[in-house]
N, C-alpha and C positions, 0 to 999 in steps of 0.2 A: 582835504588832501593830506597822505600822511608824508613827511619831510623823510628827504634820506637821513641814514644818521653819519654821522659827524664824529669823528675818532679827535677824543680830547689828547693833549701831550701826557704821558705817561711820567706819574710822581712814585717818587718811591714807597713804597708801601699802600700804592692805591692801585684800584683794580683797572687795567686797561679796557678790557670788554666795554662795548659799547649795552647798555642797555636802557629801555625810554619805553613810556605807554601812556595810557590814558583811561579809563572803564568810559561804558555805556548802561545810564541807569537802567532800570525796569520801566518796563509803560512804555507809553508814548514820548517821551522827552525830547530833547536834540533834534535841531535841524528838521523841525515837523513830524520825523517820521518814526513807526513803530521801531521799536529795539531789533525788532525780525526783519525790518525793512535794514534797517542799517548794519545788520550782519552779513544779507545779503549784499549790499555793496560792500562792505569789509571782504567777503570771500571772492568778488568776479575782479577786486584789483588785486588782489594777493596772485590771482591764476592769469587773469588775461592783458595785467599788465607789459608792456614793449618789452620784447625781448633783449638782451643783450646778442653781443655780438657772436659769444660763444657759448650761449645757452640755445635749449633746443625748448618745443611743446613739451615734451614729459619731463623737462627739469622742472615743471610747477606743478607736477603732482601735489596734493594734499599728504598729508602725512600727522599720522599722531604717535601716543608712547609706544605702540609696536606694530601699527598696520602703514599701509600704504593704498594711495589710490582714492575710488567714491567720486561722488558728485559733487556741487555744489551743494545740492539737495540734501544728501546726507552730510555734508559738513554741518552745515546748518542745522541742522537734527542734534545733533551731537547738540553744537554751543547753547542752541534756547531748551532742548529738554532738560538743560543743566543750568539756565538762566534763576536768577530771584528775585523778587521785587524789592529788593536794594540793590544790586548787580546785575544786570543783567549776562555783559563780556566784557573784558579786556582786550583792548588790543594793544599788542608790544611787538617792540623792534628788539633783535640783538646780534650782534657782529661782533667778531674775533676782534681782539685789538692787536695794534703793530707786533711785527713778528709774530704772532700765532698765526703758524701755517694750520689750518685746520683744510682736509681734502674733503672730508665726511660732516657737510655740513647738517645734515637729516639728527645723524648719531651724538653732534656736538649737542643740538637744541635738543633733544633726550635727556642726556646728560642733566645738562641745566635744568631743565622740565623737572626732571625727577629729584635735584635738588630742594627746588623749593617748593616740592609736593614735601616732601621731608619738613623743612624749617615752615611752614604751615598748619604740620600736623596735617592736612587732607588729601583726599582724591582729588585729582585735577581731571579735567575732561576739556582737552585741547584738540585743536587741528592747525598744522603751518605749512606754510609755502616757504624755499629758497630761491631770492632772489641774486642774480648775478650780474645784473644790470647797470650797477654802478662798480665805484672804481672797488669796492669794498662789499665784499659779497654780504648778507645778511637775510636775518629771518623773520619772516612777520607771520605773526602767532596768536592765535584768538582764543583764548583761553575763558570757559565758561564760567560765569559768576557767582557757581554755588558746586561746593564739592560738600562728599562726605566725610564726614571723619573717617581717618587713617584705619586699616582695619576692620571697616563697618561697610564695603561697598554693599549698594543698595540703600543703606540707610538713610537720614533725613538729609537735605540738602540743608548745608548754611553756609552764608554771604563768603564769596570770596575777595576779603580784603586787600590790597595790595599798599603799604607806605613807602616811605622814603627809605625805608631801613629793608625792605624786601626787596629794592631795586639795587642798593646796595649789593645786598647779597648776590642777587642775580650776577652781577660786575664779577665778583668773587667766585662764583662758582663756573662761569663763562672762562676764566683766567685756569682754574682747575682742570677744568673738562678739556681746554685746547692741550694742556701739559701732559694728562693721560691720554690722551689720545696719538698725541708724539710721543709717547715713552714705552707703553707701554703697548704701541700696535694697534691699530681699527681692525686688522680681523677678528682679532682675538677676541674685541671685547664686542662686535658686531655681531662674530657667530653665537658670543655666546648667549644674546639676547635672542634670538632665536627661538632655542629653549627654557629658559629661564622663567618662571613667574616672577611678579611685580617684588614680591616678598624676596626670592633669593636676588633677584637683581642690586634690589638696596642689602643685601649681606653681603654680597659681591663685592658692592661699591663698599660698604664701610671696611671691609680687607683689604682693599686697595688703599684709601687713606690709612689705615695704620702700616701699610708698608712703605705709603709714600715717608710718612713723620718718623718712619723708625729709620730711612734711609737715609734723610735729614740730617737726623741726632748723630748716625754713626760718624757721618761727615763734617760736623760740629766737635762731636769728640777730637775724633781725627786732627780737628786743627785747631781745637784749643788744648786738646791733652787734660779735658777736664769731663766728669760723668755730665749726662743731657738725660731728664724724666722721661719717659717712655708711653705715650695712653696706651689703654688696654683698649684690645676691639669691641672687649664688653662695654667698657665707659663710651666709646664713638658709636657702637649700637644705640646705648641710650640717651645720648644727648642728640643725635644724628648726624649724618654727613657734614651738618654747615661748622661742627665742632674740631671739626682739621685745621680749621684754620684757626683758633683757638690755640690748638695743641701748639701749631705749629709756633706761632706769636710766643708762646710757653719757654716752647723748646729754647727757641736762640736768647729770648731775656733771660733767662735761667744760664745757661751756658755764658754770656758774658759775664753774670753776676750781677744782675738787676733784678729788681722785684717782681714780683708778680703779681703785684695790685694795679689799679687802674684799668680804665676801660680799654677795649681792645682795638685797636686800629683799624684792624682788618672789617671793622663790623659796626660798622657807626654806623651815625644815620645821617650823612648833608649827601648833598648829591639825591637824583632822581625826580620824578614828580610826585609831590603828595598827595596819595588818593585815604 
């Protein structure tokens, strides 16, 4: 049974998003049954679980990075034709934490999704359901256990690993995604996913963090009366998207007049489950 999740108190400089998982090896393993057997019951609680009180049947449509809709049948397609005999799936929970109003919840778990297809380096091949049944809405997301390298869909599948330091991230990128998404509009960035391939999507998003970090700095400047470093969107190109928050950790130690050695806050590794 997977547990609701559970919104920690919010520290400064840590990520409020709720996010928690666990993998399902390859084979036969767990609880008797085939990894395909347990996918299946992973997708018929994610859709047929009790409704809330103001959720309706088609708020559990399935949904992955740009479709909507399908079966069980094809979800399940999806996760084992992407399974490996060290991974088979993940399954993960993730919820806005306090005060992030997010409306679009489908676009938030995108967001995040394609985050850390970025700070992975792979192809993800996911399907989730939004739950609105408890008091705190969230997503439960079955993410298959072998992607391709970045750039190479088609190519060979390898294991997708998930640690301490990737749920982190998750946290971080969940806290990101609900603030663009308040700031800067769900139409805008919904329609334009529409259109968009996978490739401009992630140029899309790395313009956005360097607009977020440069709007930052201005208002750093602004109130200290002192210059703030600037990334280029080349350097957030190639570091990728998880490198914002980097920048941004930069920005303000820099602008007080602190160093900029040591590890980074933003991107440790305690917290989450170690797979």
């Amino acid at each position: 049974m997977v547990a609701t999740p559970t919104r920690p108190a919010a520290r400064s400089g840590r990520a409020v998003t709720v996010a928690m998982g666990r993998y399902v090896p390859g084979g036969t393993k767990g609880q008797g049954k085939s990894a395909a057997g347990q996918a299946y019951d992973a997708l018929r609680y994610m859709q047929m679980r009790a409704l809330g009180e103001n959720e309706r049947p088609e708020d559990r449509r399935y949904f992955g990075a740009v479709g909507e809709g399908g079966s069980w049948q094809d979800a399940r397609g999806i996760i084992m034709d992407h399974a490996t005999a060290r991974v088979a799936f993940h399954r993960i929970i993730m919820s806005p934490g306090p005060g992030q109003e997010v409306a679009d919840m489908r676009e938030w778990t995108r967001m995040v999704m394609d985050e850390l297809s970025d700070t992975l380096g792979q192809e993800l091949h996911w399907v989730a359901v939004v739950h609105r049944n408890t008091e705190h809405a969230h997503a439960h997301v079955l993410l298959a256990g072998g992607g391709e390298r970045s750039g190479d869909p088609g190519g060979a599948l390898e294991p997708v690993v998930l640690r301490r330091a990737h749920y982190e991230s998750l946290r971080h990128a969940g806290d990101r995604s609900a603030a663009h998404l308040r700031d800067l509009g769900h139409a805008r960035i919904h329609g334009m996913r529409q259109i968009l391939t996978r490739e401009e999507r992630r140029a899309e998003r790395v313009a956005r963090e360097a607009a977020w970090i440069n709007a930052t700095a201005d208002g750093a400047e602004k109130e200290r009366g002192v210059a703030t470093p600037r990334p280029s969107t080349e350097e957030l190109a190639r570091h990728g998207a998880a490198s914002a928050a980097r920048q941004l950790a930069r920005v303000f130690r820099q602008a007080d007049g602190g160093n900029d050695g040591g590890s980074d806050p933003t991107l440790d590794e305690r917290g989450g489950p170690d797979r």
